[in-house]
C-alpha positions, -999 to +999 in steps of 0.1 A: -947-316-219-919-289-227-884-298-226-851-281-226-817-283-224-795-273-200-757-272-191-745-278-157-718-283-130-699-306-151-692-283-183-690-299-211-696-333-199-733-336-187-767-323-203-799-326-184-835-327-189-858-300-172-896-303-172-912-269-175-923-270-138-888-274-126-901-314-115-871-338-129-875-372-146-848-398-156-818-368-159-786-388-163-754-382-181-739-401-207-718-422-182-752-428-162-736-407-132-761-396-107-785-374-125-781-333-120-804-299-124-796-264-125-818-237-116-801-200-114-766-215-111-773-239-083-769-278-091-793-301-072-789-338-075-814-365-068-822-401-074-794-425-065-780-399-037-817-391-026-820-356-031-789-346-018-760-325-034-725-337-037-704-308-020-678-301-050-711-296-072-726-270-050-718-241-061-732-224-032-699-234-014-668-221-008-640-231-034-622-248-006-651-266+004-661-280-030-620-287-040-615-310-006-645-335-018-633-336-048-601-346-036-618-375-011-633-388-044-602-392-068-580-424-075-544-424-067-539-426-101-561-396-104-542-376-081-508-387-098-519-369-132-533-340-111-496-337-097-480-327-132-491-317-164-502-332-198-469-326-215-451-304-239-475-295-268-453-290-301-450-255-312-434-235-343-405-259-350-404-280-314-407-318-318-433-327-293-427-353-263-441-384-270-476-379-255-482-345-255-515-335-267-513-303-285-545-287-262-576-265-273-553-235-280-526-247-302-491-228-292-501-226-257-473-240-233-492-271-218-519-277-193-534-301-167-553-330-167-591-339-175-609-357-153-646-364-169-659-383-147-658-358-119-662-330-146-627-316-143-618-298-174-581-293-182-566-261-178-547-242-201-515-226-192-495-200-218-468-176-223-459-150-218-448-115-206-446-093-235-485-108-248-499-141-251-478-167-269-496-188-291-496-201-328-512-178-351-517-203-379-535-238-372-538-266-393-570-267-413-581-235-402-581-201-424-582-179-399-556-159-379-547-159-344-529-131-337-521-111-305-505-080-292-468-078-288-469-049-260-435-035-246-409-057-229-406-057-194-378-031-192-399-008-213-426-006-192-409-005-156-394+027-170-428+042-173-430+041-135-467+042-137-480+017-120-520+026-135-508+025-169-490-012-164-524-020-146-543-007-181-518-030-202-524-061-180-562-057-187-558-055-224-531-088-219-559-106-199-584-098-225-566-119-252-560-144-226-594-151-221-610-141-254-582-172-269-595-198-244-564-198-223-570-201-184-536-185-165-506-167-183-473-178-175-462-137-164-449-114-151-411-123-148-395-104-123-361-115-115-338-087-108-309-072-132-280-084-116-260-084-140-268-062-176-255-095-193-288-118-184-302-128-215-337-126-204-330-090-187-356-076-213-387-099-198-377-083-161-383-049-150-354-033-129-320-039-105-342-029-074-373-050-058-390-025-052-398-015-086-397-052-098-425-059-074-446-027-079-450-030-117-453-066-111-483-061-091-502-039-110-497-060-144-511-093-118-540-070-111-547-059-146-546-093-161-565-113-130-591-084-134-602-107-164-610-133-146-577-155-155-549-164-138-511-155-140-480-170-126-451-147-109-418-161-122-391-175-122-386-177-081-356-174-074-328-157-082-328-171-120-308-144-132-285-161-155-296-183-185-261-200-192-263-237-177-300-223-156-308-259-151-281-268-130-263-240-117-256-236-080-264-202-068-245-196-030-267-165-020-266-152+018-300-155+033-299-114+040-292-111-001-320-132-010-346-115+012-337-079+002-326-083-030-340-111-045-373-123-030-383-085-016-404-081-053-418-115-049-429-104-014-447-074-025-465-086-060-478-119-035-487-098-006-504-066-033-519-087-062-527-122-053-513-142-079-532-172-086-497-193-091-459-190-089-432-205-108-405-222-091-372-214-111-341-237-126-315-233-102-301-241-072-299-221-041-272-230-016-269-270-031-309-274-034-332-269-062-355-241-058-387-264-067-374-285-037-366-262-010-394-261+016-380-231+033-384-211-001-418-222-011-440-229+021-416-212+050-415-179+036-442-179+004-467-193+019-463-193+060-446-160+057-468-138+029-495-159+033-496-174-004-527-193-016-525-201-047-503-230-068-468-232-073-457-242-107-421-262-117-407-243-147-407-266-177-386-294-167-376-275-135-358-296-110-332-317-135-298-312-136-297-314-180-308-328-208-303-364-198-319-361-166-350-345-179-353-378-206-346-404-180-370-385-157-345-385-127-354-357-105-365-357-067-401-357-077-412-361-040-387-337-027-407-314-051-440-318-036-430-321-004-414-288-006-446-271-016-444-275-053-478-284-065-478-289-100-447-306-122-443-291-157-447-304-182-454-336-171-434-367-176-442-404-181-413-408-156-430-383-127-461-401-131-446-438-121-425-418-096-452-404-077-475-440-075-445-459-065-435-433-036-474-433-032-480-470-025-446-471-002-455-447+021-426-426+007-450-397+001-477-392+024-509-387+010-515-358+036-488-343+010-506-356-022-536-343-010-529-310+002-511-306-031-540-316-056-564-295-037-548-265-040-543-271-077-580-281-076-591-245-062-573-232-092-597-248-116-624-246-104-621-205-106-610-209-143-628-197-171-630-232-185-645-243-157-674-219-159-679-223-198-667-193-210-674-187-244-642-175-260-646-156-288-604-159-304-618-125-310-599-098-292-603-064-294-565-060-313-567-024-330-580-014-296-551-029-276-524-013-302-533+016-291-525+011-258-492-005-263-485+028-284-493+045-256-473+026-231-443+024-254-440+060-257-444+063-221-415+043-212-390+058-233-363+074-214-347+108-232-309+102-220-295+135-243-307+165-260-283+192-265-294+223-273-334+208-273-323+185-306-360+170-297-390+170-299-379+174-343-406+191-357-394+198-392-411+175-415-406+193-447-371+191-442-348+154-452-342+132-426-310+111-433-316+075-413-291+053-409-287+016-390-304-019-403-331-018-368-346+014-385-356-008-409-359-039-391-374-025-360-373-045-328-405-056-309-393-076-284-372-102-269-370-147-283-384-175-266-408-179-244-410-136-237-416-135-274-453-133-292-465-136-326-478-105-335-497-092-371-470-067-373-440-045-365-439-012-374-408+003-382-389+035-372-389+040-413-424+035-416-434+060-383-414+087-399-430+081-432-469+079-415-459+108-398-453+128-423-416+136-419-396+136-451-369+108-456-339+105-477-352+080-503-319+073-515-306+057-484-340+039-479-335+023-512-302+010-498-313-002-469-345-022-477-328-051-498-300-052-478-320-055-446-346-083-463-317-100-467-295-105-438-329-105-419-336-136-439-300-153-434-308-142-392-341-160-393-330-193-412-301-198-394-321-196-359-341-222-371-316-244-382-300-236-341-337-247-329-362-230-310-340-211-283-312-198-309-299-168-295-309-137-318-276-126-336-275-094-343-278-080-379-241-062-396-245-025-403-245-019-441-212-003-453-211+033-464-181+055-479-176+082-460-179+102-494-214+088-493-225+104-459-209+133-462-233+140-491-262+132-470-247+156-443-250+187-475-290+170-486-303+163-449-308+188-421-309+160-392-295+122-394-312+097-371-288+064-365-304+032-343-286+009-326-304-025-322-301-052-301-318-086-290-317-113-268-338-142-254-344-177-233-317-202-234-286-178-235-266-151-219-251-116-237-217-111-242-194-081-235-180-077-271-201-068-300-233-067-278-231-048-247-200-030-264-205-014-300-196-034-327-170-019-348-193-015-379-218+004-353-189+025-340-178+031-375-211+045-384-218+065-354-183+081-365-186+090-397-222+102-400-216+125-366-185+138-381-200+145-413-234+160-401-214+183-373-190+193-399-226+207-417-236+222-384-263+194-382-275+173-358-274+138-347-300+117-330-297+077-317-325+054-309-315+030-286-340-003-298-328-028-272-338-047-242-309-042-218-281-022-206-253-018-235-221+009-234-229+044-237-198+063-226-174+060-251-199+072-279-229+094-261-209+126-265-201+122-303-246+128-309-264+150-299-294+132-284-304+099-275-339+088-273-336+049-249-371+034-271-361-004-255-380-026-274-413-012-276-438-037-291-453-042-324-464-004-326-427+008-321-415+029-352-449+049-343-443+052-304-411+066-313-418+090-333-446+103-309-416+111-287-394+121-316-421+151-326-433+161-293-466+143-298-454+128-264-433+142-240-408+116-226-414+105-190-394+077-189-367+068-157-338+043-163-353+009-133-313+003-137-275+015-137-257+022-171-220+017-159-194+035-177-177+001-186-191-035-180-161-041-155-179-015-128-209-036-124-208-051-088-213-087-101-187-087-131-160-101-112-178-137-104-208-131-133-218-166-148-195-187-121-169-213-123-158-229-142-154-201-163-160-230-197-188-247-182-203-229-149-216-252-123-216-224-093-219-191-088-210-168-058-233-136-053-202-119-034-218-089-037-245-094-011-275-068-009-247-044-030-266-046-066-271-018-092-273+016-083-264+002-039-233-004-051-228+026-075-238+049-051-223+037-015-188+026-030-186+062-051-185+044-087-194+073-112-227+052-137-226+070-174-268+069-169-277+063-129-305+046-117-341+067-122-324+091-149-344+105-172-348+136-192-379+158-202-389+180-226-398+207-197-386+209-165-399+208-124-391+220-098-397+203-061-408+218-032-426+218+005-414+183+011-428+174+047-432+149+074-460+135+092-442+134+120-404+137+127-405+108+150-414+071+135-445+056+145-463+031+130-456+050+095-445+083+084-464+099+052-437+123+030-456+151+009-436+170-017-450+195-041-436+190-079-443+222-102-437+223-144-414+250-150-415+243-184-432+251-215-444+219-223-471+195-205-450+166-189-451+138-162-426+136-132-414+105-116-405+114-078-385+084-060-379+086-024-348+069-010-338+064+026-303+063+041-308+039+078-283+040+107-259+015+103-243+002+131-260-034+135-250-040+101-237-025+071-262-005+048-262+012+012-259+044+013-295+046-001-323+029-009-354+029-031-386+033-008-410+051-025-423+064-061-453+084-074-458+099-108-472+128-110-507+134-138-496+152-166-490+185-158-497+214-177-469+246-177-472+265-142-490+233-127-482+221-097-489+187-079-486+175-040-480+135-039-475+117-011-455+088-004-457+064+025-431+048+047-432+015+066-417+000+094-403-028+071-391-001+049-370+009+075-356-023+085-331-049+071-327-087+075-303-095+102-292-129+102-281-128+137-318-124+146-332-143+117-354-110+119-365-078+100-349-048+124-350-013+123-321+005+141-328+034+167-315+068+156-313+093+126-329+083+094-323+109+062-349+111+035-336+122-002-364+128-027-347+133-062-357+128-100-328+099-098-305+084-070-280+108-079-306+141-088-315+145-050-338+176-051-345+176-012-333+159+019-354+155+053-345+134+087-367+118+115-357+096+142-367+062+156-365+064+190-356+022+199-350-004+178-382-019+160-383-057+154-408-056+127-409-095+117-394-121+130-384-152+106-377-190+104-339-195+096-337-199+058-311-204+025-281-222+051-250-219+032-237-248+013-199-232+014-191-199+034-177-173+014-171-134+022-194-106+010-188-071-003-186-050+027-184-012+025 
């Protein structure tokens, strides 16, 4: 009699016995459980449950189906571990929690529990947005476990291209999948409300639409895999100084237009399989905790299914809290919050004792653990997926190149400095990041990558020829202070701010030679950030004075030549731009491109790549004209403990634009190597219906192949209550288009695009009367303007009363 073996339902766990004739005999597992067969992906069970089929092993059934019996069949004690995770696996210098089990995929961030004897697997979560986070050297192993550092989240929100974020997300998925790990924790999509935010780099833009749109297609790209991702951080965490316990008093009208509106759309578009609760508190409640937040309006409202997630420790007003394990744990899951991470000893003993007295219900338990359930069992460790911890990487560079280059924003080119073709000609480049090029943000945004390719080392692959002199300068210096950086972050521990590397000193006598030797000089300004920490106004978002001494002298020297000056921007956020910009002669915005960034620079830099970049947020002319300056980072000013969003719905380029407040770059700015021209914008219809569809016809005028990024904004009646003077409501990019070409897009208008959130009528309203359309290559480059009507006030949703204030306070009114 033939014999073989098979795998089934319980993956990893069971192994069965199948006669040749499909007929079963004795087929048990090793803990004598009921005995199982597979035939074509279906699981049969006989024996001791006489022929019949436990439901969560039927894989016939609906996810739902199979994930409630498995909930009627686990302990208490079961459902306690279900409720958290397995603790915080040690990774590249952190000191694990006693406990912590390091996980199949050493680096990830943690996971949930195994339960064998239902044939549970644990799930592995991971970071993060810029590529998957994990540890690229294991113990006992020789090989490497590398993975792609793609662009930060800035970079690619200024590609506005929501295909090409999709295309990224695919190639992030891949490595996710192909490295065993089951749901990355990304995209991050807080909004920039302040250019300060140390994790600014890992979020896309100051306006929710955008945030949510390029959210939404990396979701899609990355669950095309077959894994899972997890939105973040919701809510509002938009300061890292004191994010565990700061008090964020937000009006309920702010937080659905500004701050949840991106949310809304990635939830509603892409189906996230989780969400991340955030740190802080909203109006004197925890965002894990607030039931209004997390099952009102995530799930009642936009009709959420999958799990939300704490952030690590989430839900703990510090340090001490999170060791003594002293936060509302059943406030949590009451509120919606499914799954508690890491996981704490403390949680656990929590949730039975609450359990047993009736504290929390087990209708709350219950609902909780099946829901975290369903995510498992569509996991790729639940199927037995056969990772490979063999991505496709030289495929996936490639595509970061691509995206990179794609993102980068042209902000000056006088006199067509760029695209530089001369490459028998000396290039003079100056700054410490040309050597030392930046990939991306610290922390938990950053990856471990194979490699970084520098702007020196682009140039030189490129074939452009560089002043060896000043390379041979540079190197050692730069290999130094790098190496003093990187050793004193590690002595700081694992979320040491980046500090920023000093500009090597260089006589003016020295440059001014370079000026005579070199036809162009190329200076980049660097800058980094990460997890843990805010940015500061002097020597970060300003220039330092080394950096201001060394734009000086080499633009003074080269102009005195008649040469010209050129300044890559490699950062992750907003810095100062007015007080130097008109000193060079162009400015090429690369943000912190990735791993392949000295070559994606240079693609722009030589016209392999026209730039088609737009700025997702305001450059102010000074740090004190941002809107949120005034109260940024709370009081006390020492040692914050609350902060006031007194700005209201007035952030970024709303407030730039409606209170007349001149940007030095504006919102959606961005310059071209050619030039178009917009025409034949027209209406559907000039009185609202249902919706209204906006065509506009975009032609290259120029000499050069290029992309166009058209953004539609929309100025409302306002007599209800207040409004910006515009809004964001719509973008298209247009295909590349070839000189002479022409392309018609078409953008699409909702109701709730016309409406805002009145407070009065906990509702989403749309005023009757005269609604303007601007279509423009920026919010202040308005090409073409349009109006149509709405004829009586439309009530497009109504909502349940949300975010009550803990202390009134007055908002920025117009």
């Amino acid at each position: 009699m033939k014999k073989t073996i098979i795998q089934t339902a319980r993956v990893s766990f069971l192994t069965a016995v199948v006669i040749s004739n499909l007929s079963w005999n004795s087929i048990s597992d090793e803990k004598n459980n009921p005995p199982l067969l597979t035939i074509k992906g279906f699981t049969f069970k006989d024996l001791n449950n006489n022929g019949k089929l436990d439901i969560y092993e039927d894989t016939r059934l609906s996810i739902q189906e199979r994930a409630a019996d498995l909930v009627n069949k686990m302990t208490d004690e079961e459902k306690a571990n279900f409720l958290m995770g397995t603790g915080m696996p040690g990774f590249d210098g952190l000191t694990p929690v006693v406990g912590a089990i390091e996980g199949r995929v050493p680096g990830a961030a943690g996971g949930t529990y195994e339960i064998k004897r239902l044939g549970i697997p644990a799930v592995i979560v991971a970071d993060g947005p810029a590529g998957l986070r994990i540890k690229p050297i294991r113990t006992n192993d020789k090989n490497t476990y590398y993975c792609t550092a793609f662009p930060v989240g800035t970079a690619l929100a200024s590609t506005w291209n929501e295909a090409l974020i999709e295309s990224v997300g695919k190639a992030m998925g891949s490595e996710v999948k192909e490295y065993g790990v089951d749901v990355l924790l990304a995209p991050a999509l807080n909004i920039h409300r302040n250019p300060l935010c140390g994790r600014n780099f890992e979020y896309y833009s100051e306006d929710p639409l955008v945030a949510g749109k390029i959210a939404s297609a990396m979701v899609k790209g990355i669950q095309s895999n077959g894994v899972g991702t997890s939105i973040k951080h919701f809510a509002a965490n938009n300061q890292e100084t004191n994010r565990l316990s700061i008090n964020e008093h937000i009006s309920e009208r702010a937080m659905r237009e500004i701050y949840l509106k991106g949310f809304e759309i990635a939830v509603k578009e892409s189906n996230p399989w989780t969400v991340m609760s955030s740190y802080n508190l909203i109006n004197g409640t925890y965002t894990s905790a607030r039931k209004d937040l997390l099952t009102d309006i995530l799930r009642n409202e936009w009709g959420f299914k999958g799990i939300v997630m704490t952030d690590w420790f989430g839900g703990y007003a510090g340090f001490n809290s999170i060791i003594s394990g002293t936060s509302n744990v059943t406030q949590q899951l009451e509120a919606g919050n499914d799954l508690l991470m890491p996981g704490l000893p403390a949680q656990k003993k929590a949730i039975i004792e609450d359990m047993k007295s009736g504290k929390l219900a087990k209708e709350v338990v219950d609902l909780n653990v099946k829901r975290i359930l369903e995510l498992v069992l569509k996991s790729p460790i639940m199927s037995n997926y056969k990772y490979s911890d063999k991505p496709n990487l030289t495929k996936h560079a490639q595509i970061t190149r691509q995206a990179a280059s794609e993102g980068m924003v042209l902000l000056k080119n006088d006199k067509n400095v760029l695209p530089y073709t001369n490459k028998a000609a000396s290039v003079a480049v100056f700054g410490v990041t040309s050597y030392d090029f930046i990939a991306g943000g610290t922390g938990s945004g950053d990856v471990n990558e194979a490699y970084t390719v520098s702007l020196i080392e682009g140039l030189s692959k490129a074939g452009f020829s560089l002043d060896e002199e000043l390379k041979t300068l540079y190197t050692p210096f730069v290999a130094k202070e790098k190496a003093a950086e990187l050793k004193s972050r590690e002595e700081r521990g694992i979320l040491a701010l980046p500090q920023r590397l000093p500009e090597l000193k260089l006589e003016k006598e020295a440059i001014e030679k370079k000026a005579v030797s070199s036809e162009l000089a190329i200076i980049t300004i660097g800058r980094n950030s990460g997890e843990g920490g805010d940015r500061t106004v002097d020597n970060d978002f300003n220039l330092a004075e080394d950096e201001v001494v060394l734009i000086n002298n080499v633009s003074e020297a080269f102009h005195a030549k008649g040469k010209k000056v050129v300044v890559i921007m490699n950062i992750g956020g907003v810095i100062e731009t007015a007080s130097w910009k008109d000193k060079v002669d162009a400015i090429l915005l690369s943000w912190q491109p990735g791993q392949e960034g000295g070559n994606s620079v240079v693609d722009v830099f030589s016209g392999k790549v026209n730039p088609s970049g737009k700025l997702t947020m305001t450059f102010p002319m000074k740090y004190e004209d941002t809107p949120s300056a005034k109260n940024w980072l709370g009081t006390p000013i020492e040692n914050p403990t609350t902060v006031t969003y007194e700005e209201g719905v007035y952030v970024g380029y709303r407030y730039f634009s409606t209170f007349n407040v001149k940007p030095s770059y504006e919102f959606g700015f961005g310059k071209s190597y050619s030039y178009f021209a917009y025409s034949d914008v027209k209406l559907s219809n000039s009185v609202f219906k249902d919706k209204l569809t906006v065509s506009v016809t975009v032609k290259n005028t120029g000499k050069i192949a290029g992309k166009e990024v058209v953004q539609l904004y929309l100025s409302a009646p306002s007599k209800s209550i207040d409004k910006p003077k515009e809004e964001l409501k719509a973008f298209a990019k247009t295909k590349e288009l070839k000189p002479g070409e022409s392309s018609t897009l078409q953008l699409t208008i909702s109701p709730k695009d016309l409406a805002s959130f009145l407070e009065s009528k906990n509702a989403w309203v749309a005023e009757a009367g005269t609604y303007k359309l601007l279509i423009g290559a920026s919010s202040s480059d308005i090409k073409n303007t349009t109006e149509f009507t709405v004829e009586k006030e439309i009530t497009v949703e109504k909502a349940k009363k949300a975010f009550e204030l803990d202390v009134p306070f007055n908002e920025l009114k117009p």
